[in-house]
C-alpha positions, -999 to 999 in steps of 0.1 A, spaced: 92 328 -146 61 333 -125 28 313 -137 -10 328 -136 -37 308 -122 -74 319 -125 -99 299 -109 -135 303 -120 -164 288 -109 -202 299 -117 -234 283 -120 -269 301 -115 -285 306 -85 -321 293 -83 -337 260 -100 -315 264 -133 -285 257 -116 -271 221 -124 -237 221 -109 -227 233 -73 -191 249 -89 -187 267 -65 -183 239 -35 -149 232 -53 -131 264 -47 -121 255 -11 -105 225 -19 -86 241 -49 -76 273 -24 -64 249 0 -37 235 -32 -2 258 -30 -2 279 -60 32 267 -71 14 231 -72 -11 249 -90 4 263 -114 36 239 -120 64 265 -116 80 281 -87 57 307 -80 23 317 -89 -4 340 -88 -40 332 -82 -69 347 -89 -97 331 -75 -139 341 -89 -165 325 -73 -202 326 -88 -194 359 -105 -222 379 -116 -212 400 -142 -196 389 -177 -177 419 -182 -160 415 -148 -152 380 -158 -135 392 -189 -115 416 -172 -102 391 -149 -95 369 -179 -81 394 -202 -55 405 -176 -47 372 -170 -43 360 -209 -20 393 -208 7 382 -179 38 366 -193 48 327 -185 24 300 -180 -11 305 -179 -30 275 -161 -74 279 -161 -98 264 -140 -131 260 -154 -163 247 -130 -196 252 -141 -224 248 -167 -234 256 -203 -264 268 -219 -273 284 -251 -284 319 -259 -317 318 -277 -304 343 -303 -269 328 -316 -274 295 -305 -242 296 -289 -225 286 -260 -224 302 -225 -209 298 -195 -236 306 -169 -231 328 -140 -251 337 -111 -278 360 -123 -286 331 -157 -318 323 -163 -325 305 -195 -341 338 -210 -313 358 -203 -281 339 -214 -273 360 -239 -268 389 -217 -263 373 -183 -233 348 -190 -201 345 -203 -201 338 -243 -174 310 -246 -159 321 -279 -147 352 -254 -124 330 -234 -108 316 -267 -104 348 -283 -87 362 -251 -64 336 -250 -60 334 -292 -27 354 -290 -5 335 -261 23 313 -273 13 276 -285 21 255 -257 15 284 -228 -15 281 -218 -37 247 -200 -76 247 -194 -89 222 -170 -128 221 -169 -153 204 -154 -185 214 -174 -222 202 -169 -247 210 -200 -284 216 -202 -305 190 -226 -305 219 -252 -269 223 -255 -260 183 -250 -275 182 -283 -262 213 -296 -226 197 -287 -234 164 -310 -237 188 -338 -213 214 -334 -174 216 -322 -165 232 -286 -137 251 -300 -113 264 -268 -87 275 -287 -61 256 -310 -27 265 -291 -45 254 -256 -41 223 -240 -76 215 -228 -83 185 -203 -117 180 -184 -149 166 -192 -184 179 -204 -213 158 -186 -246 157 -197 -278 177 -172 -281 155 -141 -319 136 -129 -346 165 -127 -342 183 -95 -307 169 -83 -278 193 -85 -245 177 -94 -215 174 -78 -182 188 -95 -160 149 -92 -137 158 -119 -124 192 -108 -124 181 -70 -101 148 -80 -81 174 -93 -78 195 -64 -78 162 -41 -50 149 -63 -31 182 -64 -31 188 -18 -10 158 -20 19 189 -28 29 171 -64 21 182 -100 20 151 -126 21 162 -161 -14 176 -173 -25 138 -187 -14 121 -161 -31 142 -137 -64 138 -158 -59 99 -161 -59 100 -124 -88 123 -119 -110 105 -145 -104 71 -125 -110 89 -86 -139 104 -105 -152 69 -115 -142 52 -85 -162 78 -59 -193 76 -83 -192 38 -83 -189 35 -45 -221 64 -42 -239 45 -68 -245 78 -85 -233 68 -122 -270 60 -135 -277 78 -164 -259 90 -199 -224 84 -195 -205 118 -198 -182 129 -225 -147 124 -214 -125 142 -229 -83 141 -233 -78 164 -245 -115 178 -251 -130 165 -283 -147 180 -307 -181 169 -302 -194 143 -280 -200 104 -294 -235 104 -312 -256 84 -301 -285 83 -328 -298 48 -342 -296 41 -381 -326 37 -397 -328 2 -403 -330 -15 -438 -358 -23 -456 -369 -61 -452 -354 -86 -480 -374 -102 -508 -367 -137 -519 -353 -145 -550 -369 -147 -581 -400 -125 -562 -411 -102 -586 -410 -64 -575 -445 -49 -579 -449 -18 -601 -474 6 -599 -484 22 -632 -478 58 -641 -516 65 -645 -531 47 -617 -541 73 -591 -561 68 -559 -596 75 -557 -607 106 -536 -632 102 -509 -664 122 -529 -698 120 -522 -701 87 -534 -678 71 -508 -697 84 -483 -729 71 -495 -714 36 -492 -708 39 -459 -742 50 -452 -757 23 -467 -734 -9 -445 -751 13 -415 -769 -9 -390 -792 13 -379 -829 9 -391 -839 16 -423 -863 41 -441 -878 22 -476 -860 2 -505 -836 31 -508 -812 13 -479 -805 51 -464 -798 58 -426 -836 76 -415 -825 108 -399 -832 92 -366 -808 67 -368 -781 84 -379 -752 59 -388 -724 64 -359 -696 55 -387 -702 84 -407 -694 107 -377 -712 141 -363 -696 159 -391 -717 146 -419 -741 155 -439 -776 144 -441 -807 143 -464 -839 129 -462 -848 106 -483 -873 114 -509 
């Protein structure tokens, strides 16, 4: 039976793009797309910085509808919708204040693909997120779907004003010209390690180490500190108690006349008040004065 392959990448065009998705297409066009797609034949369809979502949809829903195997290709970014707060893919026309209406919801892509047969469908994606939705991701599970088997990685934003480079997806496609199709993990494995490898040899690894994933976790490792404990006492060292009634003393009229008086400044008579020339400089502009009388 024939398989489907769709290959999608998007990313914004302008300063919020973090990925250049789309420099990966020409290595995955170059791939046969029975070495795509693991069977004998296949049919590709190939969207490249799309700029609609509802185009997008219609590409995936008529894919998600073809019989036999399904394989998806997923390069791009995420961001949140300011609405929802939930995951996007973003597409050309993004911008941070258009998400919601602008990019691809990623709860469509898992409902579109809800009804194919457990076992009939593979997602491999390459995925970069903004700051906002790295730590939406630490809180919240990146459902694609239960019967899909998803391989990739999410990698957190790159350095400010550097655009990163797709590794995982183009190890992939690098792995797949070679005309032979491991087995989905094994072809992961061996991206992950080119992936490593190249960024090693560029130097280009500095930074949060992204969230590999085989398949995709749920959430990425947190990363948060625990609060540390409070210091020990020694033994036998009484705790001190404070007593129900004790309360602390508010800062009246009174308190402020104290301070008035440890002012250095010089002094009017036996009445050891700050002379309204001297005003004392602890007390601060906002205080109030009298003369003394």
């Amino acid at each position: 039976m024939p398989g489907t392959v769709l290959l999608l990448a998007a990313s914004p065009v302008g300063k919020g793009r973090l990925v250049d998705a789309a420099s990966v297409l020409p290595v995955l066009a170059a791939v046969p797309p029975a070495v795509l797609s693991g069977t004998d034949t296949a049919n590709v369809v190939e969207l490249a910085d799309p700029l609609e979502p509802q185009a997008v949809l219609t590409r995936l829903r008529a894919a998600a509808a073809a019989p036999g195997p399904l394989t998806v290709y997923v390069t791009g970014q995420l961001q949140l919708d300011r609405r929802q707060r939930l995951p996007h893919l973003a597409l050309a026309r993004t911008t941070p204040a258009t998400v919601r209406y602008t990019a691809l919801p990623w709860h469509w892509i898992r409902e579109e693909l809800r009804l194919r047969p457990a076992g009939a469908t593979t997602l491999l994606l390459d995925l970069h997120a903004d700051h906002e939705t790295w730590e939406w991701l630490r809180a919240h599970p990146f459902d694609s779907g239960r019967n899909n088997a998803v391989y990739g990685r999410i990698a957190p934003p790159p350095s400010r004003r550097a655009v990163a480079a797709p590794a995982y997806m183009r190890s992939v496609a690098t792995i797949l010209r070679s005309g032979h199709r491991p087995p989905p993990d094994e072809l992961h494995l061996q991206a992950l390690t080119r992936a490593a490898a190249e960024a090693r040899a560029a130097g280009t690894a500095a930074g949060p180490a992204p969230t590999w994933c085989s398949p995709c976790p749920d959430r990425p490792p947190a990363t948060r500190t625990p609060p540390s404990p409070p210091p020990s006492r020694p033994a036998g060292t009484p705790t001190p108690t404070r007593s129900p009634h004790a309360t602390s003393r508010p800062r009246d009229g009174r308190s402020a006349r104290r301070r008035r008086r440890r002012c250095t400044g010089r002094r009017s008579g036996p009445t050891s008040r700050c002379s309204p020339a001297t005003r004392c400089a602890a007390a601060g502009p906002g205080s109030r004065w009298r003369t003394p009388g």
